[in-house]
C-alpha positions as a printed NumPy array, in Angstrom:
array([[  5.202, -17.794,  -5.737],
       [  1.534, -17.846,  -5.237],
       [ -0.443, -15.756,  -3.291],
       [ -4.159, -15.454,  -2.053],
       [ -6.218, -11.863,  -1.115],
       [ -6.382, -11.791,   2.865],
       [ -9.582, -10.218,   4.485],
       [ -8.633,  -6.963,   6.302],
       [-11.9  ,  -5.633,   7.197],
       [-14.276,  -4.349,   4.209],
       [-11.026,  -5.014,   2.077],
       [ -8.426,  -7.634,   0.833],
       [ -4.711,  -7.452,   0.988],
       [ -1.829,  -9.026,  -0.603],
       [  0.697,  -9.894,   2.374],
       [  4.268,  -9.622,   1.489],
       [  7.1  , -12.128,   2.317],
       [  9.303, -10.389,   4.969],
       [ 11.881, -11.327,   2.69 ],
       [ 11.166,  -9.984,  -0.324],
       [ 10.194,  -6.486,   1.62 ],
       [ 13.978,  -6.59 ,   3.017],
       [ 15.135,  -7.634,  -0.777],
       [ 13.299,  -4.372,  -2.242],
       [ 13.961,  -2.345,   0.95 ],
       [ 10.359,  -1.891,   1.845],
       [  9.17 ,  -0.742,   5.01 ],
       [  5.671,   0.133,   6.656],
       [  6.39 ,   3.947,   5.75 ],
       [  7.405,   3.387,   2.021],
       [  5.039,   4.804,  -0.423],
       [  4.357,   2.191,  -3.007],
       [  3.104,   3.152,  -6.183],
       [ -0.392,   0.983,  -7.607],
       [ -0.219,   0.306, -11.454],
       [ -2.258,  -1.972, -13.817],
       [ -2.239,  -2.336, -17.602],
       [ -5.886,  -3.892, -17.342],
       [ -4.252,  -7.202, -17.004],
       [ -1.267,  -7.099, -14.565],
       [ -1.029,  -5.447, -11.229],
       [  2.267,  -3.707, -10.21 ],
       [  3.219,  -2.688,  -7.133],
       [  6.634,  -0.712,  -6.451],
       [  8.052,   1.501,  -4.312],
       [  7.9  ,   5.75 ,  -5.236],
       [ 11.935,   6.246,  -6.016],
       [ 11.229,  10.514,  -6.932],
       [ 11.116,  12.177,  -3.977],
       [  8.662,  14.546,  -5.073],
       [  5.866,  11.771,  -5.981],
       [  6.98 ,  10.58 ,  -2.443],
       [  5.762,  13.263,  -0.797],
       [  2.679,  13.501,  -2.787],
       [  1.81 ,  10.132,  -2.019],
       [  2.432,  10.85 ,   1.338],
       [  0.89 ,  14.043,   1.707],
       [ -2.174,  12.557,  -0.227],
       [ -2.341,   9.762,   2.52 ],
       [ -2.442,  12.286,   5.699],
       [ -4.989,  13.991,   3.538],
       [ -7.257,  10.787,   3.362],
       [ -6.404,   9.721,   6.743],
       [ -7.398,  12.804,   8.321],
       [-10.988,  12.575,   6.551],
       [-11.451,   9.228,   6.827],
       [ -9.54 ,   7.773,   9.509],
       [-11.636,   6.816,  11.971],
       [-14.216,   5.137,   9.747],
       [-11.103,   2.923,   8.063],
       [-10.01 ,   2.097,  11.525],
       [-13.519,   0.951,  12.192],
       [-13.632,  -0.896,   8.932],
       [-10.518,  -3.13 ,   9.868],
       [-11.902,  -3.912,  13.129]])
């Protein structure tokens, strides 16, 4: 499968097949986990709860600062 970068405002985004979310049992509230090895880029979802709610509790952080200038940005 091939895949382009999708403008979302100042950004780009990789959109997901709705069938490989249902086949990995992503949603819009899972916390997926960003890796590279300089090369490859890896997303997955967090499985251990406790980097779950780090992610998580590092998002609200962010979105709280910056929310309103991100929602301005994808507009």
């Amino acid at each position: 499968m091939f895949k382009f970068l999708t403008k979302v405002g100042n950004s780009e985004a990789v959109v997901i097949d709705k069938a490989i979310l249902s086949l990995l049992k992503i949603t819009k509230n899972t916390p997926l986990e960003i890796t590279t090895d300089g090369k490859n880029l890896v997303i997955s979802p967090v499985s251990d709860p406790k980097k779950a709610q780090e992610v998580k509790k590092a998002f609200q952080s962010v979105k709280k600062r910056f929310g309103r200038a991100l929602k301005n940005l994808a507009s």
